[in-house]
C-alpha positions, -999 to +999 in steps of 0.1 A: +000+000+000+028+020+009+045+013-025+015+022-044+009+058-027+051+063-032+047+058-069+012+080-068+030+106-055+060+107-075+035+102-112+017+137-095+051+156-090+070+140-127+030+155-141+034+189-125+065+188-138+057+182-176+028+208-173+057+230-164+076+225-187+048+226-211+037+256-203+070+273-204+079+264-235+046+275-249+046+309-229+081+312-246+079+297-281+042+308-291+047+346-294+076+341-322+059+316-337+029+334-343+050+365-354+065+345-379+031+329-389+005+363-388+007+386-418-003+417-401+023+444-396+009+451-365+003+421-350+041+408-358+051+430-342+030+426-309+039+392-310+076+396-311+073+422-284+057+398-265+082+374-270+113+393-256+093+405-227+077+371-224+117+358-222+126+387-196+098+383-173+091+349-171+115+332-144+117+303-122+119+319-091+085+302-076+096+267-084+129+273-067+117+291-036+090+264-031+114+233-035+141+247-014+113+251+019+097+218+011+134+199+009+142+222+041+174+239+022+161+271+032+175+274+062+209+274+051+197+309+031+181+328+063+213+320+082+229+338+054+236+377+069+217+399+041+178+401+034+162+367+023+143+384-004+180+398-020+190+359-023+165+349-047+168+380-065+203+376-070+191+340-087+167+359-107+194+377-123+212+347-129+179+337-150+182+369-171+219+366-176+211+332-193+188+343-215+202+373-229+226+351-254+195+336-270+173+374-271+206+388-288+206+361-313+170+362-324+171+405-323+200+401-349+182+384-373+148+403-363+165+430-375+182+417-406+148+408-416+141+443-415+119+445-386+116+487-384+123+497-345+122+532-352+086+542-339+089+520-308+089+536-275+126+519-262+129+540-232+096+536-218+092+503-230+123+491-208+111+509-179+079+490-178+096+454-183+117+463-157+085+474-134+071+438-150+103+419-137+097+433-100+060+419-101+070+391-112+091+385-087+071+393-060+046+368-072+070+340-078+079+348-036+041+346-029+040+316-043+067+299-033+062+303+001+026+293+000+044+253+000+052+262+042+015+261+046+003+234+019+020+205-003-001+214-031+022+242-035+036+229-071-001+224-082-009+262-076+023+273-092+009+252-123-019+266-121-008+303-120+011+297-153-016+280-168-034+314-163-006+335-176-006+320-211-039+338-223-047+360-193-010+380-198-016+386-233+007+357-245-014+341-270-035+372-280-034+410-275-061+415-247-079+442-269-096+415-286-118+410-254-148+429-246-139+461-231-157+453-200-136+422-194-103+438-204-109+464-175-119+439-148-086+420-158-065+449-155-076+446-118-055+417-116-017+413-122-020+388-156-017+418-180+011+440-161+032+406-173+036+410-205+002+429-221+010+466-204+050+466-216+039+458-252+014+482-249+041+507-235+064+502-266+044+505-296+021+533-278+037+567-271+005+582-257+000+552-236-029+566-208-013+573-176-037+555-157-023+525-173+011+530-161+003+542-125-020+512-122+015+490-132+031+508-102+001+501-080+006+462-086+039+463-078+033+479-048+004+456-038+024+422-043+055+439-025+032+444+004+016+411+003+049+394-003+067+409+022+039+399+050+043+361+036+076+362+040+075+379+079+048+346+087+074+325+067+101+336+088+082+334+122+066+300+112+100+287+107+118+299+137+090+287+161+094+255+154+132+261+161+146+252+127 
């Protein structure tokens, strides 16, 4: 019986794992395909947008954080002296650092295609995937240390990406959905992914709203991350770990 709920357990964790991986590669690969694939100037470039920023933003920061408090490695990070939260960052730059080869390589020949750049917003545009980064790091702390309360932890990381893929703007741009739908959404952190920063290049009158409402998430999933990670940290030290 034993046996049988071992190998259960380790067919759920090898499927969260596939939907994973799954998922990432669609979140990364779908955007440049369907630049390649959709005739419309317009839409190209959305979709290659999308794809850079998709590349920038996305990170692994979740899985990592949640793996290292269910195996218990942890604690060999909060005995490190410097904030917990700068740790994982500095992994999260790690993750950029390894991507930047393969976004250099595909600009190149974006641009030797004869992609125009000029009317693109570069400045601004940075500025808000950087503000995109932030949030998504935040998040990926939120979740992680969601597994100190519940196993299922892997499950709702899953999930969460799952969600990303069309809520973010990934596999369309969001003003395709009713513009009552497209404002509830913007309630919600999905389109500050990957949505608002496209929207921030290829838009130089972008409404300010927009962009104070991207620094308004940030600041709500600081906060909430932040008091996750002060509950994390008592949790842990009660029971003397």
């Amino acid at each position: 019986m034993h046996s049988l709920l071992y190998i259960f357990l380790r067919l759920k964790e090898l499927l969260t794992y596939k939907v994973n991986i799954i998922v990432y590669m669609l979140y990364g690969l779908l955007p440049l395909i369907s630049a390649v694939v959709v005739r419309s100037e317009s839409i190209s470039t959305y979709y290659l947008l999308v794809f850079f920023i998709s590349q920038i933003v996305n990170g692994w920061t979740a899985n990592q954080l949640a793996g290292d408090v269910s195996s218990g490695q942890v604690s060999h990070i909060l005995i490190i002296p410097r904030n917990f939260r700068y740790t994982y960052f500095l992994s999260r730059i790690a993750m950029l650092i390894f991507v930047i080869p393969t976004l250099l390589v595909v600009l190149v020949l974006v641009i030797y295609m004869g992609f125009e750049y000029e009317h693109l917003s570069i400045v601004s545009g940075l500025a808000s995937v950087f503000l995109s980064v932030l949030i998504q790091f935040n998040i990926s702390i939120i979740l992680g240390l969601i597994s100190a309360w519940t196993t299922q932890s892997m499950g709702v990381i899953s999930f969460w990406f799952a969600l990303l893929l069309p809520l973010s703007g990934t596999m369309f741009p969001l003003d395709y959905l009713p513009s009552w739908s497209l404002n509830i959404l913007l309630f919600t952190p999905f389109p500050y992914y990957v949505y608002v920063p496209a929207k921030v290049f290829v838009l130089s009158d972008l409404p300010s709203t927009l962009v104070a409402a991207q620094g308004g998430v940030l600041i709500a999933t600081y906060a909430i991350s932040k008091y996750l990670e002060f509950a994390f940290q008592r949790k842990y030290m009660a029971y003397g770990s």
